[in-house]
C-alpha positions in Angstrom: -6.0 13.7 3.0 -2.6 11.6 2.9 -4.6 8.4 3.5 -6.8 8.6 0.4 -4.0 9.8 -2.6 -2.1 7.1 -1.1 -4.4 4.6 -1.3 -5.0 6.0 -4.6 -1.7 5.3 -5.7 -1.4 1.6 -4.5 -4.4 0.8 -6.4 -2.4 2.2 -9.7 0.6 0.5 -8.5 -1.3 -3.0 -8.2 -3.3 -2.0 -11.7 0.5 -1.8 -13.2 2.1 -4.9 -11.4 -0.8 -7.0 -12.9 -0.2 -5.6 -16.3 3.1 -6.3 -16.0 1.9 -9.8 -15.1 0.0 -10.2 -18.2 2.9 -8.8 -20.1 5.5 -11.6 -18.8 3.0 -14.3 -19.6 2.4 -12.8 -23.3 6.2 -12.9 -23.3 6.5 -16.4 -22.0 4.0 -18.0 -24.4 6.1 -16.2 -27.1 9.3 -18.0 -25.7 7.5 -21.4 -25.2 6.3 -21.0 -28.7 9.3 -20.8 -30.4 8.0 -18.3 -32.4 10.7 -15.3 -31.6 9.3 -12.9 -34.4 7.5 -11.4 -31.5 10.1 -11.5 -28.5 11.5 -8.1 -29.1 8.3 -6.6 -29.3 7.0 -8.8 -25.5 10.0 -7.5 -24.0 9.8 -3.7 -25.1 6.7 -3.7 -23.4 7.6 -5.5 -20.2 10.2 -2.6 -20.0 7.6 0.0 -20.8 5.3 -1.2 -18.2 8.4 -1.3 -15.8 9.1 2.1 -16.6 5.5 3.4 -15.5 6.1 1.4 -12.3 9.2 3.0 -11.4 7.4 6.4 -12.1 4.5 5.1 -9.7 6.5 4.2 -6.5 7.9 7.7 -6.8 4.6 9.1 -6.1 3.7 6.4 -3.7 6.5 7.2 -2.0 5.3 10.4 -1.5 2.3 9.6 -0.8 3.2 7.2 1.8 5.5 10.2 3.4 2.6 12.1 3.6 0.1 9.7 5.0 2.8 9.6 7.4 2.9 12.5 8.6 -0.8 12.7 9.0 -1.1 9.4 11.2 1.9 10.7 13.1 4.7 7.7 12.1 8.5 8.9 10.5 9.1 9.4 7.0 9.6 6.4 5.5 7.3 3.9 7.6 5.9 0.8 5.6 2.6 -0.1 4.0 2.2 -2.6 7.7 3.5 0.1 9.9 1.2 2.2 8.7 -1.5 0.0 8.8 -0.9 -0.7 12.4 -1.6 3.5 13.4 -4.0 4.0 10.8 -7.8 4.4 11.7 -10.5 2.3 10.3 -11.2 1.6 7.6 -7.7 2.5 6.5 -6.1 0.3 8.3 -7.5 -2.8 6.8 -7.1 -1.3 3.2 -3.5 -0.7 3.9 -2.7 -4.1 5.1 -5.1 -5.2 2.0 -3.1 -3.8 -0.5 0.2 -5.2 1.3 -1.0 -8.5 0.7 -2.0 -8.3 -2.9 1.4 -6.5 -3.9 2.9 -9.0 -2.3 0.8 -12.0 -3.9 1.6 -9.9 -7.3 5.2 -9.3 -6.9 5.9 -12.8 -6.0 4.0 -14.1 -9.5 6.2 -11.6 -11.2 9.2 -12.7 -9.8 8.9 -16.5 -10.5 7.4 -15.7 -13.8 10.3 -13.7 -14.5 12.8 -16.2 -13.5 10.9 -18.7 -15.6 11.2 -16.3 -18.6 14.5 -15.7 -17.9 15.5 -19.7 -17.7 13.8 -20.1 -21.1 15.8 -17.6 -22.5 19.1 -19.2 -21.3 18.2 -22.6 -22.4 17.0 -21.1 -25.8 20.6 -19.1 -25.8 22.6 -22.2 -24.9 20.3 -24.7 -27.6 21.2 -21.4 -30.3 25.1 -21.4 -29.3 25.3 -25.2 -29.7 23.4 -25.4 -33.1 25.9 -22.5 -34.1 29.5 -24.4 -33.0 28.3 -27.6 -35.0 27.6 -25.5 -38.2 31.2 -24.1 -37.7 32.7 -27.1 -37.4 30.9 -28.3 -40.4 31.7 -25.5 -42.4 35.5 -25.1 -40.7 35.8 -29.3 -41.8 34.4 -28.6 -45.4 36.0 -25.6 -46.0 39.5 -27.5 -44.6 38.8 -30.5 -47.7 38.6 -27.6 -50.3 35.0 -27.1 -50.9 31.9 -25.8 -49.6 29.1 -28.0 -49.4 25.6 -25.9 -49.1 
């Protein structure tokens, strides 16, 4: 039944999204703590979680195609459009999961752009320190020694 696998998939699909969830806060306390030892290893897995999604929506995809076809909508309908021509009880799941990815995908995206503004400020605070040790060392260097 194309109803059923499908919902089957949106419920790994949400499971995923609020892992990567947790995964961009793990990575965000990392950042806010200053402690970067650990940023390489937040962010490789944020990317392998991100990599399992993309995997998932193929099948959901497919899924969804199929469900299609057994509620009699096109190819390619959404999660609501389906909803709308799917009998109970599916049709309130359906529009159930819509909601939460949505509630989850807009936490990931402001958590992401948070992240992501971190970062920057981090690079720009990192560049700065950098062009004043230059300077310093471009100044000592000029006077014929090195001062460590």
């Amino acid at each position: 039944m194309g109803l059923n696998e499908l919902s089957t998939a949106l419920w790994r699909e949400r499971e995923l999204l609020e892992m990567l969830l947790f995964k961009l806060e793990e990575e965000e306390f990392v950042l806010k703590s200053g402690r970067t030892r650990w940023l390489g290893r937040a962010t490789r897995e944020v990317e392998c979680v991100l990599d399992q999604i993309r995997g998932v929506e193929l099948g959901r995809a497919i899924e969804a195609d199929d469900a299609a076809r057994e509620v009699g909508v096109p190819e390619g309908a959404s999660l609501l459009e389906l909803a709308k021509v799917a009998p109970s009880p599916w049709n309130d799941l359906l529009r159930g999961h819509h909601v939460a990815l949505a509630d989850v995908a807009s936490q990931i995206d402001a958590l992401a752009h948070s992240n992501t503004e971190v970062l920057s400020r981090s690079l720009r605070a990192v560049q700065e320190a950098l062009k004043g040790m230059n300077a310093t060392v471009s100044a000592d260097t000029r006077g014929g020694s090195v001062q460590t």
